[in-house]
C-alpha positions as CSV (number, residue, x, y, z in Angstrom):
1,X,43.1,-84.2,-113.8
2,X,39.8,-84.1,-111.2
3,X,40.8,-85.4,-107.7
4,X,37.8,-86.9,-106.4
5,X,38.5,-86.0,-102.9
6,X,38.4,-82.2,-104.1
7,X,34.8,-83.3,-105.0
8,X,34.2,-84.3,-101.4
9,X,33.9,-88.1,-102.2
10,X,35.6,-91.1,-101.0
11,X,37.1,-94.4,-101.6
12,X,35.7,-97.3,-100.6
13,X,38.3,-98.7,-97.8
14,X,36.9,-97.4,-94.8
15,X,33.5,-98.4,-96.5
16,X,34.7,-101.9,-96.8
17,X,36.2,-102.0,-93.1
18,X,33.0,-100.8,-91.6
19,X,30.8,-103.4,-93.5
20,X,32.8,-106.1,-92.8
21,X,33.0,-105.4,-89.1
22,X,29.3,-104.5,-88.6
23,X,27.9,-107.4,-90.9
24,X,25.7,-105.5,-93.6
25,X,27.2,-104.5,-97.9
26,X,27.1,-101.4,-99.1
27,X,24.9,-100.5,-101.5
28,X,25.7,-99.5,-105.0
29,X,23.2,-98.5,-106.9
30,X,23.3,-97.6,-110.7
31,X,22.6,-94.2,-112.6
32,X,22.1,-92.7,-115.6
33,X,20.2,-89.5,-115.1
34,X,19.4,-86.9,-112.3
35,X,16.0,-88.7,-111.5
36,X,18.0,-92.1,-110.7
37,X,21.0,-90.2,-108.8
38,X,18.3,-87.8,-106.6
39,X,16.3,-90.5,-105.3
40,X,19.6,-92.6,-104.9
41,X,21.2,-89.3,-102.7
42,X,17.5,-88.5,-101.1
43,X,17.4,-92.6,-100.0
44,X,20.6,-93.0,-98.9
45,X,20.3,-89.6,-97.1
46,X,16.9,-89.9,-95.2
47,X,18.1,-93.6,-94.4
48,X,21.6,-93.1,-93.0
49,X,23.1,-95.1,-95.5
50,X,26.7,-95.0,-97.1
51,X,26.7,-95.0,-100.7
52,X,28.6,-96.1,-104.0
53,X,26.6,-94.5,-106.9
54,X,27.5,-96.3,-109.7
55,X,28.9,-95.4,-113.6
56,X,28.8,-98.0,-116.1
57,X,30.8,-97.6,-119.8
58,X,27.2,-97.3,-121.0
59,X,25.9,-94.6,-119.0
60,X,28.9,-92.8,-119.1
61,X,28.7,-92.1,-122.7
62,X,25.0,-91.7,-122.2
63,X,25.2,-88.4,-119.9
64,X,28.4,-87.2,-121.0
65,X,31.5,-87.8,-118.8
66,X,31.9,-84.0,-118.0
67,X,28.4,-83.5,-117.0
68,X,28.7,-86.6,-114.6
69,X,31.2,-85.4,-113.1
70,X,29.3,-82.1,-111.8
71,X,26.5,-84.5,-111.0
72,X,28.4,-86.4,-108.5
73,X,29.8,-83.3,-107.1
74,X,26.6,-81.7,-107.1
75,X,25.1,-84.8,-105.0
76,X,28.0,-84.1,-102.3
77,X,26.3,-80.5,-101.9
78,X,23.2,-82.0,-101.7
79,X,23.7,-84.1,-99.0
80,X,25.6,-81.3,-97.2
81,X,22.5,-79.2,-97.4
82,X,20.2,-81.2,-96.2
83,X,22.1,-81.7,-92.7
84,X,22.7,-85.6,-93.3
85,X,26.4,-86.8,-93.0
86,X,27.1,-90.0,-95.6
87,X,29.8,-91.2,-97.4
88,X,29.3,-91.4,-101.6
89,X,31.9,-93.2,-103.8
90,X,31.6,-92.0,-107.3
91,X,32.3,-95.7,-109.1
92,X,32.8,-96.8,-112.1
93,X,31.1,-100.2,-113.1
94,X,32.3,-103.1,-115.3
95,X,35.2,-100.9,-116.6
96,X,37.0,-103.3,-119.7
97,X,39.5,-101.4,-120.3
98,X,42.9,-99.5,-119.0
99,X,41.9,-96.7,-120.8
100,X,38.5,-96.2,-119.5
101,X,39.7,-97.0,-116.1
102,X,42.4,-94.3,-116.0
103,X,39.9,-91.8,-118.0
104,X,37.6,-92.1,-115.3
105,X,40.1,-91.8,-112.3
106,X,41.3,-88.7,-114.4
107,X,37.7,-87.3,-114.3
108,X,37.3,-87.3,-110.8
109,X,36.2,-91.7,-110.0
110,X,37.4,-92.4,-106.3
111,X,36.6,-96.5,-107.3
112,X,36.9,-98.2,-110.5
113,X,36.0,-102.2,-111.8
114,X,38.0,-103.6,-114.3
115,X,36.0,-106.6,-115.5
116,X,38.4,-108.8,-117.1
117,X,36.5,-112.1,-116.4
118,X,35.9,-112.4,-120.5
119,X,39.8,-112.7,-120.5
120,X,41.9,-115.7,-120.1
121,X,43.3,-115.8,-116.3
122,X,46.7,-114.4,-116.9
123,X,45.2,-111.6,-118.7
124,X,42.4,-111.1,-116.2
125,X,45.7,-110.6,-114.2
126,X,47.5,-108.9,-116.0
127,X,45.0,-106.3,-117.2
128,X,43.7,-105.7,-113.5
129,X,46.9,-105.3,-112.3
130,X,47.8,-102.7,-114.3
131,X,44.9,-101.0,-113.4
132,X,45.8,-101.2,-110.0
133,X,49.0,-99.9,-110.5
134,X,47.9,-96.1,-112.1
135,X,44.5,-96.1,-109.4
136,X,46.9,-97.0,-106.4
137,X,48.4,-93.9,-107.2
138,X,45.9,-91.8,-107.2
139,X,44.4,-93.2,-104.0
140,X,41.8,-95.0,-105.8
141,X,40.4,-98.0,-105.3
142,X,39.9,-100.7,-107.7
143,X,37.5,-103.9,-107.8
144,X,38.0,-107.1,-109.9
145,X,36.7,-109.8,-111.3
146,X,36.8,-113.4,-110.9
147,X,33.7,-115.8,-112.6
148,X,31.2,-115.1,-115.1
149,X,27.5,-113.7,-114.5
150,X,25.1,-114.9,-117.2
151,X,22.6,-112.5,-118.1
152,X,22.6,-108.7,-119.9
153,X,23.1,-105.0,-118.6
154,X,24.2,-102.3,-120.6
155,X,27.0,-104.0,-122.1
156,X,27.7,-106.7,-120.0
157,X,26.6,-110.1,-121.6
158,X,26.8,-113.3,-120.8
159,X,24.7,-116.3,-122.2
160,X,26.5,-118.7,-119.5
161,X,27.6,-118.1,-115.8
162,X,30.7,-119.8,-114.9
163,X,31.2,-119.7,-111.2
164,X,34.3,-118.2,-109.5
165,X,37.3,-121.1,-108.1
166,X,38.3,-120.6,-104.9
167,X,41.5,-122.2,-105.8
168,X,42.3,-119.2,-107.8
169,X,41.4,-115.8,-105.4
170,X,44.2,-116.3,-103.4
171,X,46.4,-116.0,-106.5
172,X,44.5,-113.7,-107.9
173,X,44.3,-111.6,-105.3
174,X,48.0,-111.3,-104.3
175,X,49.2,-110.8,-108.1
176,X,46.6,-108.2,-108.5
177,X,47.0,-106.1,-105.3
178,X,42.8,-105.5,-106.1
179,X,40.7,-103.8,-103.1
180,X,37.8,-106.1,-103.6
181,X,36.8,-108.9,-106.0
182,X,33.7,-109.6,-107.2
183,X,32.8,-113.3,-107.5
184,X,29.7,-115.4,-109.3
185,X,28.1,-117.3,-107.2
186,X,24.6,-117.9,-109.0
187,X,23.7,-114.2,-109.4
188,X,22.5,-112.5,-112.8
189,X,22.4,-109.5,-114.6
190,X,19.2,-108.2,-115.8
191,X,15.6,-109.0,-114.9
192,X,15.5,-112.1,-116.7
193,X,18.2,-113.7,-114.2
194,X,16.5,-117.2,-114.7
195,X,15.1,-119.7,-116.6
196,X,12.1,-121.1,-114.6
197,X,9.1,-122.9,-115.2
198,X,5.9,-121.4,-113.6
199,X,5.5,-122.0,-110.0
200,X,9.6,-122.7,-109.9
201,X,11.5,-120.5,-107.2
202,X,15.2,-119.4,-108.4
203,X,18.2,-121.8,-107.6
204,X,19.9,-120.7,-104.3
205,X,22.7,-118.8,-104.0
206,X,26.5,-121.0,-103.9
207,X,27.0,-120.2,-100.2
208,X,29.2,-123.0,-100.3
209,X,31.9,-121.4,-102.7
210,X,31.3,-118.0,-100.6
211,X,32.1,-119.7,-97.8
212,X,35.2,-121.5,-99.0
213,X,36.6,-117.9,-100.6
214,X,35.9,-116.3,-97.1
215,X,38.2,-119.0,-96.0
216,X,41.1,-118.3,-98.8
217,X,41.0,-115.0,-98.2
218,X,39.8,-114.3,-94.6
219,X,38.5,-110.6,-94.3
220,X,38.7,-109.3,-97.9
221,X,35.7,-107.4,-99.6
222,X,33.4,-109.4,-101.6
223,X,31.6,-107.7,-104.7
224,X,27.8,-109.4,-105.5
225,X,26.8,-107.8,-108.9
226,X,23.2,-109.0,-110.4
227,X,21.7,-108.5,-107.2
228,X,18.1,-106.9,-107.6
229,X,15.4,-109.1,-106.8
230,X,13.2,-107.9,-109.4
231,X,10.2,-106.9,-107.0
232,X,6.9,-108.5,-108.1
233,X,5.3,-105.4,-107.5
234,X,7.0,-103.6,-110.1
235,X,7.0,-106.1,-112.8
236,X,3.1,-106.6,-112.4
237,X,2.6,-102.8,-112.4
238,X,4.7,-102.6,-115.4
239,X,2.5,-106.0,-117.6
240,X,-0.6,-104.0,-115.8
241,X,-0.1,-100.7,-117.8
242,X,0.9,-102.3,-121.4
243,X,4.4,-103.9,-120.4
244,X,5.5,-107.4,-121.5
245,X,8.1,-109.2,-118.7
246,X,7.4,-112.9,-118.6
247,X,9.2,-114.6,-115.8
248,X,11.0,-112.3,-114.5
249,X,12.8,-113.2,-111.3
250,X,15.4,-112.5,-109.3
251,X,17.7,-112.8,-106.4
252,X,15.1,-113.3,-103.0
253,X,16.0,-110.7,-100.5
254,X,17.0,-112.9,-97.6
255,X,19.2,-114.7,-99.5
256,X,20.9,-111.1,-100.0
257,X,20.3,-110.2,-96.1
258,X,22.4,-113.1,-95.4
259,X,25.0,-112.5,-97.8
260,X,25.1,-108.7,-96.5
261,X,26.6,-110.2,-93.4
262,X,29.1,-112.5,-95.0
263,X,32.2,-110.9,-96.6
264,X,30.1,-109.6,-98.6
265,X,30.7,-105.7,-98.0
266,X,29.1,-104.0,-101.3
267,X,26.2,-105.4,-103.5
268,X,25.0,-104.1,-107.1
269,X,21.6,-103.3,-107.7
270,X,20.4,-101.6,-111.0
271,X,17.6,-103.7,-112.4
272,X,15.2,-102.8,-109.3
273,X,15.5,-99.4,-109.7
274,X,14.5,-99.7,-113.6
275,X,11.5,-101.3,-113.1
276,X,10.6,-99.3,-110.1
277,X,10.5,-96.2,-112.6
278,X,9.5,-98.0,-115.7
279,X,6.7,-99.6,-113.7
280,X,5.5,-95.5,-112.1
281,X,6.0,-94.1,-115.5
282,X,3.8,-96.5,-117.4
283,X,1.2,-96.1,-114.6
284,X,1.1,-92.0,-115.2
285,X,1.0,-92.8,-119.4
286,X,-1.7,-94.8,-119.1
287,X,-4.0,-93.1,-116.1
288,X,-3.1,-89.6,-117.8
289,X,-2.6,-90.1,-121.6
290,X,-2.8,-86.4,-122.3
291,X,-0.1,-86.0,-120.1
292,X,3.3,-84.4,-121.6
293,X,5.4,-82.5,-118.6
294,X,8.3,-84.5,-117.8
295,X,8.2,-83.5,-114.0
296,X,4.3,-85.1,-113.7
297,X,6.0,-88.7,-115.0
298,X,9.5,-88.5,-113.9
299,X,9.0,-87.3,-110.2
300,X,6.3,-90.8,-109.2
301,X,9.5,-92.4,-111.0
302,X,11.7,-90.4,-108.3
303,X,9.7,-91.1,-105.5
304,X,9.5,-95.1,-106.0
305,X,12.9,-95.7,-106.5
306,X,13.3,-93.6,-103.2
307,X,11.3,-95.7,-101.2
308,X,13.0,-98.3,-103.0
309,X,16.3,-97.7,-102.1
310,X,15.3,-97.3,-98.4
311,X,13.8,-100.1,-98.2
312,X,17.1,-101.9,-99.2
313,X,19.0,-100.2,-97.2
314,X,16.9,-101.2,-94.0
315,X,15.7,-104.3,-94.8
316,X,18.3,-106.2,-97.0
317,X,21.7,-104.4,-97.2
318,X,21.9,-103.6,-93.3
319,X,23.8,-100.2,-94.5
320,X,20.9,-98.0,-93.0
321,X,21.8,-96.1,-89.8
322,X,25.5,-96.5,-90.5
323,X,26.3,-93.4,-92.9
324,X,27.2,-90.8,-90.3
325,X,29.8,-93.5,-88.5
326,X,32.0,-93.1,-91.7
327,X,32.1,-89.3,-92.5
């Protein structure tokens, strides 16, 4: 067995604490390759940020378990290197199963997900909480889920979104013994997160049911997933250079800001980064067809999500200038 803190990574507790008590979320960003986890390290790095770099079941068999673990150790010694001082939580996202759960806390995880909102409640409850029970042990934190998010992401699919009951978190929450819970409250996976006619802006977010979960369960860390806001920018540059994304929309950054300083402590963003590559790779294809060295494609890629990720951290997350308070 890996012990994550041997890797020179951390839970997210003091994360959590720090969030809540300074009103901004913690950003977790999603990777599958070194490109994404670089400019994920090199953002959080040059903007102070703590960070929760993000597995799903997906990208785990996708880069090889063993492999990802050197790449999260190797972004610890990257940081360290470069001077800066941040957290990183090595995560793993929508987890739906014990078995991939304890596999990953035995491969070096510091934070797991089991997603058992597909589950009746009792075994939502049950599942989690056996979950709990192994990461507990192994200092690990764990996240759960209460409430459906429609959309698709890797394997996560949902044609409906069913938001979370406050009625249940309380009970949820104390039979679970869960770190964090992630609830629906009218965000989506994917880049498609809505159906809109043209001209139509995207439903607001259920503050409301937010609100009244902050109340049940006063101070505990809230989990948005289906959080990118699908940036215009990248979704025109994308149709502009041969893509085809019709109405895609997403999650308006204030409406995020002001979640950030909620309960809120840690927000999931994966879709952005995509099309922030996708969009500087189709750019290079089409301005340079003759083109074939990965580097000449893959490092624009690099450099947008970079700027990317800074930008969230500054401007909607809150995180940025807060990294070297939690080392």
């Amino acid at each position: 067995m890996v012990n994550y803190k041997d890797l020179g990574l951390v839970n997210t507790r003091k994360m959590f604490k720090a969030a809540h008590e300074g009103k901004f979320a913690i950003p977790a960003y999603n990777f599958n390759n070194m490109e994404q986890l670089q400019a994920i390290i090199l953002g959080c790095a040059e903007s102070d940020s703590p960070v929760i770099i993000q597995v799903s079941k997906g990208a785990r068999s996708y880069a090889n378990q063993t492999l990802l673990r050197y790449m999260a150790e190797g972004a610890v010694a990257m940081v360290r290197e470069m001077g800066a001082k941040i957290p990183i939580t090595l995560h793993l996202d929508h987890g739906d199963s014990f078995e991939l759960a304890k596999s990953c806390i035995d491969t070096g995880f510091s934070s797991v997900m089991i997603d058992g909102s597909h589950l009746s409640y009792e075994d939502n409850i049950a599942l989690t909480r056996k979950v709990v029970e192994f990461a507990h042990d192994h200092d690990v934190t764990v996240e759960g889920e209460l409430g459906v998010l429609a959309g698709i992401e890797d394997e996560v699919q949902s044609e409906h979104s069913h938001y979370t009951n406050p009625d249940e978190v309380e009970d949820f929450v104390s039979r679970t013994g869960v770190d964090s819970l992630a609830i629906s409250i009218g965000t989506s996976h994917g880049a498609h997160k809505f159906k809109l006619k043209p001209g139509e802006n995207p439903p607001p977010l259920r503050f409301d049911i937010l609100e009244e979960i902050e109340k049940r369960i006063p101070l505990f860390p809230i989990v948005l997933h289906g959080a990118s806001s699908v940036v215009p920018e990248y979704v025109d540059m994308i149709n502009q250079y041969g893509g085809k994304l019709e109405n895609a929309v997403g999650i308006p950054e204030d409406q995020l800001r002001r979640a950030a300083g909620s309960a809120v402590c840690k927000i999931n963003i994966d879709s952005d980064g995509r099309l922030a590559m996708t969009a500087k790779i189709r750019e290079a294809f089409m301005k340079s067809p003759g083109e074939f060295d990965p580097r000449k494609y893959l490092g624009p890629a690099r450099e947008a999500l970079k700027n990317l990720i800074i930008h969230k951290n500054r401007n909607v997350l809150g995180s940025a200038g807060h990294g070297h308070e939690l080392v």
